[in-house]
C-alpha positions as CSV (number, residue, x, y, z in Angstrom):
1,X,182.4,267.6,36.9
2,X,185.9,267.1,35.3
3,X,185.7,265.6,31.7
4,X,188.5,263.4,30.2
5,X,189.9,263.9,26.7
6,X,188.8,260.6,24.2
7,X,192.9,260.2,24.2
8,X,193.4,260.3,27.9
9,X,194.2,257.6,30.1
10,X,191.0,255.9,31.2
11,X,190.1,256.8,35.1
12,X,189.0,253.9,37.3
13,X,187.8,254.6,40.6
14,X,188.4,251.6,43.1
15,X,186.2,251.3,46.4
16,X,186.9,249.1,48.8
17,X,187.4,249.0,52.5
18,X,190.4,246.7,52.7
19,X,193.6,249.1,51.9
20,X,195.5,245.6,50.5
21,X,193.0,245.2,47.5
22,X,192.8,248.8,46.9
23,X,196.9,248.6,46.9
24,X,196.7,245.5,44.6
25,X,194.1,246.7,42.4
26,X,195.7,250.4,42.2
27,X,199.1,248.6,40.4
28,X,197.4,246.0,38.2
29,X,195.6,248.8,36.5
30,X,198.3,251.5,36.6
31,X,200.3,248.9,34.7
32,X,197.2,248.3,32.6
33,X,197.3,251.8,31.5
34,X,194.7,253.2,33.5
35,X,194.7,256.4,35.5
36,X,193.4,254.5,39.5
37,X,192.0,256.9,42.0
38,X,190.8,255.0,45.6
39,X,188.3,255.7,47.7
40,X,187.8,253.4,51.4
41,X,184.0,253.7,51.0
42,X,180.8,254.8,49.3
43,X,180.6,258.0,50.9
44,X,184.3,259.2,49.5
45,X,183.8,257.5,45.8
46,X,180.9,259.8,45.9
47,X,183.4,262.6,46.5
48,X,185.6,261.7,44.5
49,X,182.9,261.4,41.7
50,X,182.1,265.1,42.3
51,X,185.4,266.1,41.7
52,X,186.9,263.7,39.0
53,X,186.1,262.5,35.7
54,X,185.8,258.6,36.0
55,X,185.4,256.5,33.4
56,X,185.2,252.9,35.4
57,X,184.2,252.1,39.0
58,X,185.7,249.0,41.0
59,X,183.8,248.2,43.8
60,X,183.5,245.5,46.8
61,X,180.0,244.5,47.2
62,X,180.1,243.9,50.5
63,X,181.6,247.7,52.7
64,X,180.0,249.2,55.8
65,X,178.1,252.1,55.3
66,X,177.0,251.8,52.0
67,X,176.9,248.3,50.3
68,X,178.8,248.6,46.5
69,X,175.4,248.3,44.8
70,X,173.9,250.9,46.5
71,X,177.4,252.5,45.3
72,X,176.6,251.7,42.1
73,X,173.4,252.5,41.8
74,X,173.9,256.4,42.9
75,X,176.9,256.4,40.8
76,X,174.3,255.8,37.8
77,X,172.3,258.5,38.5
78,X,175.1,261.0,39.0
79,X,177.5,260.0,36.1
80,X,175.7,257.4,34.3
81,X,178.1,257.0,31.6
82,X,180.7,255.1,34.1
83,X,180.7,252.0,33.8
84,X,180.8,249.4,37.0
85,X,182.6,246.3,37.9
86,X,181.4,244.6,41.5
87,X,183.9,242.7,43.2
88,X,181.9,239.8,45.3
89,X,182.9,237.3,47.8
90,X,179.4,236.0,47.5
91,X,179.2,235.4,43.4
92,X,177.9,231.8,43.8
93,X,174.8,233.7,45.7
94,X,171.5,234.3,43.8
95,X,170.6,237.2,45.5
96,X,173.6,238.9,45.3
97,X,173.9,238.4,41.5
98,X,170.5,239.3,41.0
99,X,170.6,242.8,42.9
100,X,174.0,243.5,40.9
101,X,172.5,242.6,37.5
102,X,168.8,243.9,37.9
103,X,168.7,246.6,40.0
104,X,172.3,247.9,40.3
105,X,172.9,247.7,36.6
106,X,176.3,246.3,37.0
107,X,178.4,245.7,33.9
108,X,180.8,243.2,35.2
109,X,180.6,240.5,38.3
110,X,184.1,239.7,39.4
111,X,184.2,237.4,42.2
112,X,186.9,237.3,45.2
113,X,189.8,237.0,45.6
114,X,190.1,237.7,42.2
115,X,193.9,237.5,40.2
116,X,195.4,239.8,37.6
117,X,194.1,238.4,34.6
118,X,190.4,238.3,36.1
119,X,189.8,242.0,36.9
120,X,192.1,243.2,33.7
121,X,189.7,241.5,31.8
122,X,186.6,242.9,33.6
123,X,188.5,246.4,33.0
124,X,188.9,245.6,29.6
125,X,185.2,244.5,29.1
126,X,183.6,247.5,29.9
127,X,186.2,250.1,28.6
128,X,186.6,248.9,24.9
129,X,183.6,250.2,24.0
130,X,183.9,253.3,25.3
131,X,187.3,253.7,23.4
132,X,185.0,252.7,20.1
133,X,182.5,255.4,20.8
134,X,185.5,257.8,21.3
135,X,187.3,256.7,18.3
136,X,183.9,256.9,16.0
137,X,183.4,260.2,17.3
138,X,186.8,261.6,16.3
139,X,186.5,260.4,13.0
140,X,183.2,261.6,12.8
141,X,184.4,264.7,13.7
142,X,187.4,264.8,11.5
143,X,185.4,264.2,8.3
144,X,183.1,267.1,9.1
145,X,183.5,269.9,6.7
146,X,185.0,273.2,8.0
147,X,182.7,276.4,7.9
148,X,184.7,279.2,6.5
């Protein structure tokens, strides 16, 4: 698997099955800053995964095929340091929430149709502290001694 410098632009990974989101959310994260790749269902993201270093997943909840927490939840076992963000129509639905907090591990619940300030925030949520861990480990790194 690829690997992304601390520096880099972060890499989200959008999945969804309706090509306007995936238009929409591709923009309001390219002019976020992030690096967006797409992927029109589970079974591509995981394709994707194999070949790219991602650092966030965007995903509908509900696709056919494969379901975004069952997404998620193979994503975790492959690459468990990306972080997720469902998108759900059904938000207001026990169930749903449960099975994206509990046993998908999700790290953020947006519900749809979501706007531009919503799923920048999500984004934002989950990536700043990666971009902490990065930064401590440079300067970690940087006051090391050198071996001669």
């Amino acid at each position: 698997m690829a690997t992304n410098a601390s520096n880099a632009q972060p890499v989200v990974l959008c999945v969804d099955d309706d090509a306007d989101t995936l238009k929409f959310v591709k923009v309001v994260l390219s002019g976020f800053g992030c690096r967006v790749l797409t992927a029109e269902d589970g079974q591509q993201a995981l394709r994707t995964l194999e070949q790219q270093h991602v650092d966030v997943l965007v995903c509908d909840a509900q696709m056919p095929g494969m379901p975004g927490t069952e997404v998620i939840r193979t994503v975790r076992l492959i690459a468990p340091h990306v972080r997720s963000i469902l998108l759900s129509a059904h938000c207001d639905d026990v169930r749903t929430v449960t099975e994206a907090v509990n046993i998908s591990h999700v790290d953020q619940l947006v519900p749809k149709p979501f706007d531009i300030k919503e799923i920048r925030r999500a984004v934002q949520a989950v990536l700043t502290p990666l971009q902490d861990a990065a930064r401590r480990a440079c300067a970690s790194t940087a006051q090391q001694p050198v071996a001669r």
